[in-house]
N, CA, C and O atoms as a Maestro MAE file, in Angstrom:
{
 s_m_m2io_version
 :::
 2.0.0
}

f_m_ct {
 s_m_title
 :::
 protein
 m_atom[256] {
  # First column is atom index #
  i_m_mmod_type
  r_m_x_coord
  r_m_y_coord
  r_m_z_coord
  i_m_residue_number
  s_m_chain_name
  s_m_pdb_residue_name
  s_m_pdb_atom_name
  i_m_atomic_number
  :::
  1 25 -13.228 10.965 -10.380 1 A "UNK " " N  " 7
  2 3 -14.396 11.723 -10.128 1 A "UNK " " CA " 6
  3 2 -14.640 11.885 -8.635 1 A "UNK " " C  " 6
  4 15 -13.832 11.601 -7.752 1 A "UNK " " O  " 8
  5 25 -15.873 12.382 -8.472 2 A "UNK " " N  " 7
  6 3 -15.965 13.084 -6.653 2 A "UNK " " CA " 6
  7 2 -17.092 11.813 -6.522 2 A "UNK " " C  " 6
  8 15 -17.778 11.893 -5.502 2 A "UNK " " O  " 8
  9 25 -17.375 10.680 -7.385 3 A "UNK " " N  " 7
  10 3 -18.371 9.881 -6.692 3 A "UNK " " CA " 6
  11 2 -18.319 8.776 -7.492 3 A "UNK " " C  " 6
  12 15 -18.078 8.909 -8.691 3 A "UNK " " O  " 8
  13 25 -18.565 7.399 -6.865 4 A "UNK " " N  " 7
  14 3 -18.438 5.907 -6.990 4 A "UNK " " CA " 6
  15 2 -18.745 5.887 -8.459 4 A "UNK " " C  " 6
  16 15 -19.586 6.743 -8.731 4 A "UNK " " O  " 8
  17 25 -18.326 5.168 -9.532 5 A "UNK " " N  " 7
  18 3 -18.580 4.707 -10.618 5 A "UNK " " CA " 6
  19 2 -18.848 3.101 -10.505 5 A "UNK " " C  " 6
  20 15 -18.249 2.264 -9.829 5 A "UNK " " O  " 8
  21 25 -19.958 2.956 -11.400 6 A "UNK " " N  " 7
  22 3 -19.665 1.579 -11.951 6 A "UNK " " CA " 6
  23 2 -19.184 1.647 -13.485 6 A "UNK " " C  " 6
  24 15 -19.636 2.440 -14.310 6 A "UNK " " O  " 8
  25 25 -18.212 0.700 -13.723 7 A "UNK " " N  " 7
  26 3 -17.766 0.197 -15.023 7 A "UNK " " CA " 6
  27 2 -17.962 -1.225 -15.420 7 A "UNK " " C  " 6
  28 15 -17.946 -2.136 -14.592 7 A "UNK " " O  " 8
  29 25 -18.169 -1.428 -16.842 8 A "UNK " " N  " 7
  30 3 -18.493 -2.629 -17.580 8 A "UNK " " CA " 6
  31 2 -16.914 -2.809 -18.330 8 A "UNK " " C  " 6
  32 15 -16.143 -1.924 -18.703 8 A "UNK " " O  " 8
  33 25 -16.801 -3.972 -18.376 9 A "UNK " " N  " 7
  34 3 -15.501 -4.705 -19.156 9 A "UNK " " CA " 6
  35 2 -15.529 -5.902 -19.719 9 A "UNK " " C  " 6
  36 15 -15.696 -7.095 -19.462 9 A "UNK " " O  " 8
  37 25 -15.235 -4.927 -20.850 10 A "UNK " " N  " 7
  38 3 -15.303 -6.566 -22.034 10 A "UNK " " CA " 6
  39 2 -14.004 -7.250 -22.412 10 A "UNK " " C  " 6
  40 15 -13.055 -6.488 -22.594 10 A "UNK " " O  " 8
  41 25 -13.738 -8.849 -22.598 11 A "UNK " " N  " 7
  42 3 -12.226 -9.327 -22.236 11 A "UNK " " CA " 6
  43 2 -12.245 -10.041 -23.531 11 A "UNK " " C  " 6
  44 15 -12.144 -11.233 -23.821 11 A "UNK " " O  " 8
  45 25 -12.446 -8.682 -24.405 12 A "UNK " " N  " 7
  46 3 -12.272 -9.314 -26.094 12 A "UNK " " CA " 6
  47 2 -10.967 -10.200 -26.571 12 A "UNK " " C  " 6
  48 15 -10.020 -9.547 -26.134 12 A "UNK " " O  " 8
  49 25 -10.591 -11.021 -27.051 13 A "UNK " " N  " 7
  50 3 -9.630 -11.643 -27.894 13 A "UNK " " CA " 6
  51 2 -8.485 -12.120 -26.830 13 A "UNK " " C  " 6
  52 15 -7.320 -12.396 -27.115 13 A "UNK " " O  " 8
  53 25 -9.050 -12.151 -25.618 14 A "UNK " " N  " 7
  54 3 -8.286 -12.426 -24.600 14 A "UNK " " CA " 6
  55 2 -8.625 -14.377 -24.198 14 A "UNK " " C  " 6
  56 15 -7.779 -14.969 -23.528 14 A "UNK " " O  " 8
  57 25 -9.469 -14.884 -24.532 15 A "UNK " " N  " 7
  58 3 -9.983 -16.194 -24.061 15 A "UNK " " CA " 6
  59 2 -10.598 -16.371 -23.115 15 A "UNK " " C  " 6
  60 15 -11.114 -17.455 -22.842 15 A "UNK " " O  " 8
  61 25 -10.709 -14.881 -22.098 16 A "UNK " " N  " 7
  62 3 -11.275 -15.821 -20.812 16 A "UNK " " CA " 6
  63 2 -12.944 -15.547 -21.015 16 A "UNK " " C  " 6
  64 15 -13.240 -14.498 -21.586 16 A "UNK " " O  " 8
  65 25 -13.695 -16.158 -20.713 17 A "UNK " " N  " 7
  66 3 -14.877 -16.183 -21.025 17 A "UNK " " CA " 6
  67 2 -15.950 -16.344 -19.749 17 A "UNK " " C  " 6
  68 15 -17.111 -15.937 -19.794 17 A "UNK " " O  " 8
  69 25 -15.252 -17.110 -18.444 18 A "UNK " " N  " 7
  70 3 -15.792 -17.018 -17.243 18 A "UNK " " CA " 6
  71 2 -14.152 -17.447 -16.369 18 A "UNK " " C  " 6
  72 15 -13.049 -17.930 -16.624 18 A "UNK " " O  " 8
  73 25 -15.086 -16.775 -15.012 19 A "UNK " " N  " 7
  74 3 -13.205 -16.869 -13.828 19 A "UNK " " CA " 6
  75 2 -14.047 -15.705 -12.851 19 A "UNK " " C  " 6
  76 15 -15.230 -15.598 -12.528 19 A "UNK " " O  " 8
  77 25 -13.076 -15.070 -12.621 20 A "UNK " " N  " 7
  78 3 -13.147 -13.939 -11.120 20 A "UNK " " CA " 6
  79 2 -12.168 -12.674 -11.381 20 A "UNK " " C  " 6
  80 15 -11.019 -12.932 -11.737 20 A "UNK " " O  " 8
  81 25 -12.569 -11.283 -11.219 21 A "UNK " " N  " 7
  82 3 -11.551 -10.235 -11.635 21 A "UNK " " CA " 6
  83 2 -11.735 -9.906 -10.456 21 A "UNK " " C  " 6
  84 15 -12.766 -9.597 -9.859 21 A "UNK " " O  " 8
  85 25 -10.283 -10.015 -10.011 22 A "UNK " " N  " 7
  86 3 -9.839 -9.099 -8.562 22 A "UNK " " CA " 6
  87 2 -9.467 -7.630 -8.249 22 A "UNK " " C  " 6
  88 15 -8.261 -7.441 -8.094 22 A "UNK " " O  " 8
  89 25 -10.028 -6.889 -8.165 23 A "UNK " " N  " 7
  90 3 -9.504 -5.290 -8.197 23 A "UNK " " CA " 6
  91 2 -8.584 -5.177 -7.002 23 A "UNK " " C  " 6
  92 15 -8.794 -5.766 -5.942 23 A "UNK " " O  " 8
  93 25 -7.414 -4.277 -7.266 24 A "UNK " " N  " 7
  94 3 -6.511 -3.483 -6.436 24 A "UNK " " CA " 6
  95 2 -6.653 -2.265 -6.588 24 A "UNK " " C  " 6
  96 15 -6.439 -1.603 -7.603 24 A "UNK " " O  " 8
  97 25 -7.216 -1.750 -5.036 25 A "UNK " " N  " 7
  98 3 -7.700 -0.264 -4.939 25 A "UNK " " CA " 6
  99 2 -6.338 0.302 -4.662 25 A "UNK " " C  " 6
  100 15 -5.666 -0.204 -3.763 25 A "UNK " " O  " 8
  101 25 -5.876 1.316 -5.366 26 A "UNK " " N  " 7
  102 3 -4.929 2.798 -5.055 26 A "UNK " " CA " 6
  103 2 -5.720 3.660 -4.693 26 A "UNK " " C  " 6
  104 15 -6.762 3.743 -5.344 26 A "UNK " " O  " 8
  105 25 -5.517 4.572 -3.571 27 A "UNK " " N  " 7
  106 3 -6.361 6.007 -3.309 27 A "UNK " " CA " 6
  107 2 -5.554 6.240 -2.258 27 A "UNK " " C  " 6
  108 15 -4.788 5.430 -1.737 27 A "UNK " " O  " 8
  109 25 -5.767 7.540 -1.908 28 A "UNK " " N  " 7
  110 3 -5.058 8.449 -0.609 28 A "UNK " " CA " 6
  111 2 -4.851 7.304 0.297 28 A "UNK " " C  " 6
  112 15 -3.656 7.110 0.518 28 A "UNK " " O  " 8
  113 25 -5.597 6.546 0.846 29 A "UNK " " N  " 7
  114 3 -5.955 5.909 2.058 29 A "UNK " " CA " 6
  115 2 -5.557 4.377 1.696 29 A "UNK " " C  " 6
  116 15 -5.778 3.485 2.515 29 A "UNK " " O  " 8
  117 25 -5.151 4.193 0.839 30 A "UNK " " N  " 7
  118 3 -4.621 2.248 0.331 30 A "UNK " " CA " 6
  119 2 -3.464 2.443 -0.506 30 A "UNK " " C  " 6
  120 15 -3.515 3.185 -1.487 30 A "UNK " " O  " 8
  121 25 -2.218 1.691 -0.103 31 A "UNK " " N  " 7
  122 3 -1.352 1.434 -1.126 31 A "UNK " " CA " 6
  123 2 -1.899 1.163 -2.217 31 A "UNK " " C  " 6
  124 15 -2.199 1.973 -3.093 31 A "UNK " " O  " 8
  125 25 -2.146 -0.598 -2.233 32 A "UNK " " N  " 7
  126 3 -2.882 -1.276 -3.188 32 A "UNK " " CA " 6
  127 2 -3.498 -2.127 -2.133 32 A "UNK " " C  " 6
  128 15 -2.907 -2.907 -1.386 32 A "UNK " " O  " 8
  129 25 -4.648 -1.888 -2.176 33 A "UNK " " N  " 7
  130 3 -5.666 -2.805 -1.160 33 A "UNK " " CA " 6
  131 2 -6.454 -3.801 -2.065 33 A "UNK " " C  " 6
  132 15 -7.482 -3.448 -2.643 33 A "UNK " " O  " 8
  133 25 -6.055 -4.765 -2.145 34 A "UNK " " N  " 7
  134 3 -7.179 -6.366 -2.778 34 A "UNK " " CA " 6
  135 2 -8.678 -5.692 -2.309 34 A "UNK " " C  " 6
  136 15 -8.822 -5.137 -1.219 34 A "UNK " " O  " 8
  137 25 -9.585 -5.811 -3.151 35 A "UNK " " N  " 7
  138 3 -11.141 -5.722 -2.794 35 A "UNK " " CA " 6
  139 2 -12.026 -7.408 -3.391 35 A "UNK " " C  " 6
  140 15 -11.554 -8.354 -4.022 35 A "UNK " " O  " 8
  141 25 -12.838 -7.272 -3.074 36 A "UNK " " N  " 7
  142 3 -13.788 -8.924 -3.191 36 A "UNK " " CA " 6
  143 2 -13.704 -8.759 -4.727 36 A "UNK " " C  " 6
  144 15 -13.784 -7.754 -5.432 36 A "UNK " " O  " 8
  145 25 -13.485 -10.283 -5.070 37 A "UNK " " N  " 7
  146 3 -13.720 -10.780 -6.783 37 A "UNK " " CA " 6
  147 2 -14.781 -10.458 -7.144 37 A "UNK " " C  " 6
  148 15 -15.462 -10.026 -6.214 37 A "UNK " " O  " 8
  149 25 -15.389 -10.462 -8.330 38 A "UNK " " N  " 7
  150 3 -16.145 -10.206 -8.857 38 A "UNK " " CA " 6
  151 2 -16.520 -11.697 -9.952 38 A "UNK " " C  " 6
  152 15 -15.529 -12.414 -9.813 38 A "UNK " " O  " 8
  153 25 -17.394 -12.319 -10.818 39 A "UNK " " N  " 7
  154 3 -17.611 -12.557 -11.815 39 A "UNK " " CA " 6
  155 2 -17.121 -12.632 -13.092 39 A "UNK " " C  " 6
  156 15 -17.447 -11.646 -13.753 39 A "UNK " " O  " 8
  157 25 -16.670 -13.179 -13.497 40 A "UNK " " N  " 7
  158 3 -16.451 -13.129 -14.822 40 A "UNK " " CA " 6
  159 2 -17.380 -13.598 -16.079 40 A "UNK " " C  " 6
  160 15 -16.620 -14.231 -16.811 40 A "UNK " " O  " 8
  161 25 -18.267 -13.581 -16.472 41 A "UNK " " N  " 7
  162 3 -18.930 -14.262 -17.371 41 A "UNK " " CA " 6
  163 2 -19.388 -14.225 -18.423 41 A "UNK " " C  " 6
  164 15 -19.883 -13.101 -18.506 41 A "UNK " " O  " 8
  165 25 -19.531 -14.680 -19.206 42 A "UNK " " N  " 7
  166 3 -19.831 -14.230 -21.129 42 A "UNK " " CA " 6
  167 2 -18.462 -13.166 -22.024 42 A "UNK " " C  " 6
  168 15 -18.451 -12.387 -22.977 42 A "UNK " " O  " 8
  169 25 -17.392 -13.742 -20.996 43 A "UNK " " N  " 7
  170 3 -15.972 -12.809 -21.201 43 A "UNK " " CA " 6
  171 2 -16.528 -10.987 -20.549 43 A "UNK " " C  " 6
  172 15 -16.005 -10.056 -21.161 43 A "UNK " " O  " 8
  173 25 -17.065 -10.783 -19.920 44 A "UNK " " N  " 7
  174 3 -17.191 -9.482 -19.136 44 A "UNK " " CA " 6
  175 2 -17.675 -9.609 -17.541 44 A "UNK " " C  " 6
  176 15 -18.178 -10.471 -16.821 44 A "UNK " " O  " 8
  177 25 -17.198 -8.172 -17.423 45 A "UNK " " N  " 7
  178 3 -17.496 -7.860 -15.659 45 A "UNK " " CA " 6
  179 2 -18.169 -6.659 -15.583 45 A "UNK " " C  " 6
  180 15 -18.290 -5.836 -16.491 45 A "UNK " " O  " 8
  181 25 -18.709 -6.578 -14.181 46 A "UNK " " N  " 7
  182 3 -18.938 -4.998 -14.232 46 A "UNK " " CA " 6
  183 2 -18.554 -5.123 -12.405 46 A "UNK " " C  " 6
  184 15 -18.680 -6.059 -11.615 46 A "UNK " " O  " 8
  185 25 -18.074 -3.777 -12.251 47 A "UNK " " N  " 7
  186 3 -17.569 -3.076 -11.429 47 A "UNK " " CA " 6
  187 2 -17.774 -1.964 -10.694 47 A "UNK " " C  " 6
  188 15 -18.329 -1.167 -11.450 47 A "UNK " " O  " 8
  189 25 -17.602 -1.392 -9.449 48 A "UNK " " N  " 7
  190 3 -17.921 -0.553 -8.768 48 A "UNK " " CA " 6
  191 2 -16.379 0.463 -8.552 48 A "UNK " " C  " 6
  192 15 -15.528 -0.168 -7.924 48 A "UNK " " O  " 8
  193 25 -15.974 1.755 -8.932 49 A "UNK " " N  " 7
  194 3 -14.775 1.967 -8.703 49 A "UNK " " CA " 6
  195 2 -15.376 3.476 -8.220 49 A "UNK " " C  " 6
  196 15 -16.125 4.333 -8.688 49 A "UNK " " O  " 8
  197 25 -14.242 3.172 -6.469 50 A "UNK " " N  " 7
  198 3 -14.689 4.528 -5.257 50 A "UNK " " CA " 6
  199 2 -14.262 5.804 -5.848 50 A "UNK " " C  " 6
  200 15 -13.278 5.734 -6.584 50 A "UNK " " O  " 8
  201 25 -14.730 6.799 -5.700 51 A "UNK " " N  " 7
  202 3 -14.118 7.867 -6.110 51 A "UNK " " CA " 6
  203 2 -12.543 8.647 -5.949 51 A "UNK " " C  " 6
  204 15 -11.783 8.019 -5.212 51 A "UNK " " O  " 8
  205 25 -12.213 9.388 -6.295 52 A "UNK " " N  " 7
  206 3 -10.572 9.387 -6.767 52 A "UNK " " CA " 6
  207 2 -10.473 8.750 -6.316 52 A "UNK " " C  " 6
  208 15 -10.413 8.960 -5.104 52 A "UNK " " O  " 8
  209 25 -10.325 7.011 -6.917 53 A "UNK " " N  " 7
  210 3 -9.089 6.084 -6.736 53 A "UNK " " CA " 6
  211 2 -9.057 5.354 -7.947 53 A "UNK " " C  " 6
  212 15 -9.954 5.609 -8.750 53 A "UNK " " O  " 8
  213 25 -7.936 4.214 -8.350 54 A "UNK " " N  " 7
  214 3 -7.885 3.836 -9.337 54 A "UNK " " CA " 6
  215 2 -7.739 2.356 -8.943 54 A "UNK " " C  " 6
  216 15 -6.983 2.153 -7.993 54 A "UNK " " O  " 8
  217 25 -8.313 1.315 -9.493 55 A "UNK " " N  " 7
  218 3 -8.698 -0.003 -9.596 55 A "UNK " " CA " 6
  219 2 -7.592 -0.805 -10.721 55 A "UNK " " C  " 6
  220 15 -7.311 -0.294 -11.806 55 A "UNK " " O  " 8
  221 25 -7.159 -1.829 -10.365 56 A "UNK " " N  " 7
  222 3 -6.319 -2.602 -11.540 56 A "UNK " " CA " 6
  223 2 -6.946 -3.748 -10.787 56 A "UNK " " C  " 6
  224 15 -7.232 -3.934 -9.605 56 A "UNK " " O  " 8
  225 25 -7.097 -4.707 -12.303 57 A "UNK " " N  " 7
  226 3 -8.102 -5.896 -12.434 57 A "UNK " " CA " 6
  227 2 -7.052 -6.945 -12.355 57 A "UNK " " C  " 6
  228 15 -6.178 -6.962 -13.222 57 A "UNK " " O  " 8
  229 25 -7.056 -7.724 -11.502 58 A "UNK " " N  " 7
  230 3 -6.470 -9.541 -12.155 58 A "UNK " " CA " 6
  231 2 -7.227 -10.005 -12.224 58 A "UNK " " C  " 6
  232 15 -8.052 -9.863 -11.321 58 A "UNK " " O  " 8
  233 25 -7.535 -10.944 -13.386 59 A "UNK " " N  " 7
  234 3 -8.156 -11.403 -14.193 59 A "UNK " " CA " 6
  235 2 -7.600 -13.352 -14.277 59 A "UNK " " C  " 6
  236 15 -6.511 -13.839 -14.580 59 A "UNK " " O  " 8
  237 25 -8.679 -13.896 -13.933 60 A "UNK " " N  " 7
  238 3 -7.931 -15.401 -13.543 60 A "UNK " " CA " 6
  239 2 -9.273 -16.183 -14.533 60 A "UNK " " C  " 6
  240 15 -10.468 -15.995 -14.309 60 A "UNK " " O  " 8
  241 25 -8.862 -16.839 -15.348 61 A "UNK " " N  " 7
  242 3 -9.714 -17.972 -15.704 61 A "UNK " " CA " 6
  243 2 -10.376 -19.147 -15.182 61 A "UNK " " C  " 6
  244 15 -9.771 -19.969 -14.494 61 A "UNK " " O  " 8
  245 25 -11.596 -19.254 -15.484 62 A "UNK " " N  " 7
  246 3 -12.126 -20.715 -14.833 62 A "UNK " " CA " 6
  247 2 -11.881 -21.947 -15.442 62 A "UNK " " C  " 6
  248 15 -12.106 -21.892 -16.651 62 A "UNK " " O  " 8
  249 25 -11.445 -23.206 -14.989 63 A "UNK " " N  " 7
  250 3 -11.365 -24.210 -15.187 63 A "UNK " " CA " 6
  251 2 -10.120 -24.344 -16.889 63 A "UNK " " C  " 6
  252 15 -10.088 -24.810 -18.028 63 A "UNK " " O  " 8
  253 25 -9.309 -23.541 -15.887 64 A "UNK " " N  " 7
  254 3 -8.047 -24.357 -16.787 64 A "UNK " " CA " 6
  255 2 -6.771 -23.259 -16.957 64 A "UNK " " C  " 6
  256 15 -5.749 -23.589 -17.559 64 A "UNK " " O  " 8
  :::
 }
 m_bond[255] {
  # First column is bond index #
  i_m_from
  i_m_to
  i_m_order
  :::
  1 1 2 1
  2 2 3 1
  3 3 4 2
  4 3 5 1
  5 5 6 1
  6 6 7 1
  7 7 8 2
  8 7 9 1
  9 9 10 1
  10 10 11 1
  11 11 12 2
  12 11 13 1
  13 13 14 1
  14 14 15 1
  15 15 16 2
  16 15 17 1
  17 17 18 1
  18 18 19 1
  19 19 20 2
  20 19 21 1
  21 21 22 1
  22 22 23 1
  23 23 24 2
  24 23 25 1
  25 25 26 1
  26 26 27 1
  27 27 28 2
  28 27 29 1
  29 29 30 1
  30 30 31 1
  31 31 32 2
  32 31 33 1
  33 33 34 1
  34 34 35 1
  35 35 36 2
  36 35 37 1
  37 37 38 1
  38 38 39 1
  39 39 40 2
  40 39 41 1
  41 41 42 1
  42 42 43 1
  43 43 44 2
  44 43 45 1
  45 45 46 1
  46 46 47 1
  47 47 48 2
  48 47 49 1
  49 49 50 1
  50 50 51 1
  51 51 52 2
  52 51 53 1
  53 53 54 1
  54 54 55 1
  55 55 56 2
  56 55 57 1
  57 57 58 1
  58 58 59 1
  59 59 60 2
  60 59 61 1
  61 61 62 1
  62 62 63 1
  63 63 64 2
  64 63 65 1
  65 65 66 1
  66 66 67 1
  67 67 68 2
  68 67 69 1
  69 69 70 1
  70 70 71 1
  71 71 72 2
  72 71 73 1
  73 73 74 1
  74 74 75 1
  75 75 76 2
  76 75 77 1
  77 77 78 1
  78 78 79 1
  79 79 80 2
  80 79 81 1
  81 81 82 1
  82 82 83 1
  83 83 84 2
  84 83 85 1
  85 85 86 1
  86 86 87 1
  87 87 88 2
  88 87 89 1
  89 89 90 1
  90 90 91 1
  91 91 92 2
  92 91 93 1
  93 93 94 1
  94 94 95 1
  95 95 96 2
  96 95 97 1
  97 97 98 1
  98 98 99 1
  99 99 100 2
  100 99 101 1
  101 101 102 1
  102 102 103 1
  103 103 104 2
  104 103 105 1
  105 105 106 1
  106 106 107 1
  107 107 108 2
  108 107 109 1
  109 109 110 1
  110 110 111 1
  111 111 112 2
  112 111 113 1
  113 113 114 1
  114 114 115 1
  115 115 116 2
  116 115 117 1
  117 117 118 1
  118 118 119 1
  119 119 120 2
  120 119 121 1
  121 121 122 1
  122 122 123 1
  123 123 124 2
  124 123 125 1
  125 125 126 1
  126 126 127 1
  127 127 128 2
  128 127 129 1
  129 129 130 1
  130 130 131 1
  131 131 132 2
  132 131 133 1
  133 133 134 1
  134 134 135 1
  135 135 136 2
  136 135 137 1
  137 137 138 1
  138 138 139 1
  139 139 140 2
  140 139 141 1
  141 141 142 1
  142 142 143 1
  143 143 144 2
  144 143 145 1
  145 145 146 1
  146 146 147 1
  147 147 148 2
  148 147 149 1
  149 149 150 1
  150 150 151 1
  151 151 152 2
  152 151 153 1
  153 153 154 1
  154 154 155 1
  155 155 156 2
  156 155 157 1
  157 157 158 1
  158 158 159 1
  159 159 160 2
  160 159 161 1
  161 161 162 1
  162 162 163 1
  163 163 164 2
  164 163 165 1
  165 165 166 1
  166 166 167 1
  167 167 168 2
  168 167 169 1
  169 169 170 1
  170 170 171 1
  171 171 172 2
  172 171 173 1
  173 173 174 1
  174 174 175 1
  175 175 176 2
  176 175 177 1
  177 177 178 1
  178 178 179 1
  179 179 180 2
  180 179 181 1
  181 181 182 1
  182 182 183 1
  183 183 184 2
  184 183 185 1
  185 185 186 1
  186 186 187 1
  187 187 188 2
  188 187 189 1
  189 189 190 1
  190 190 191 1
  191 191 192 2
  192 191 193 1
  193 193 194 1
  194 194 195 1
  195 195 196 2
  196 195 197 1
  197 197 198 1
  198 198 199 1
  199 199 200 2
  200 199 201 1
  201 201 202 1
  202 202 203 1
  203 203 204 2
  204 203 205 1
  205 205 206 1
  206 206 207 1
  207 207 208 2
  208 207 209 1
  209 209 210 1
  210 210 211 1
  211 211 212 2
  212 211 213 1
  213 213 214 1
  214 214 215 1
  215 215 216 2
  216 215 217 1
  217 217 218 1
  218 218 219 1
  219 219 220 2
  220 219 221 1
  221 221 222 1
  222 222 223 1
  223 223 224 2
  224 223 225 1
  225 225 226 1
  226 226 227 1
  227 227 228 2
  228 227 229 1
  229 229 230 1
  230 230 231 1
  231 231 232 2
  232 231 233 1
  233 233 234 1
  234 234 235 1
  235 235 236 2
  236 235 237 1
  237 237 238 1
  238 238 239 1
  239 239 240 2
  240 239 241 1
  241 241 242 1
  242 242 243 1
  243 243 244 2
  244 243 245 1
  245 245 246 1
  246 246 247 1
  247 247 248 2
  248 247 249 1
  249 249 250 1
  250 250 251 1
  251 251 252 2
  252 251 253 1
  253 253 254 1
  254 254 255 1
  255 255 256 2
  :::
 }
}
């Protein structure tokens, strides 16, 4: 899109339930640029993703 989104993500049948999701920004201007973790909690996140670019999540569990 031509302007910032936020997105919600739910980490159904996956186990993690709290941790930190790391986005890697792609866009004109970043290979893949790391941006600040985020939250993980109640197994979801929510997110801020810049306009035309595309975000991929790592996804790390807490305590184990």
């Amino acid at each position: 899109g031509y302007s910032a989104s936020t997105v919600s993500f739910a980490l159904k049948n996956v186990g993690v339930t709290t941790g930190t999701a790391t986005g890697y920004l792609t866009n004109g201007s970043n290979g893949t640029a790391a941006q600040s973790p985020v939250a993980v909690s109640g197994g979801a996140f929510s997110a801020s993703v810049p306009a035309r670019s595309l975000v991929t999540y790592r996804i790390v569990a807490s305590g184990g």
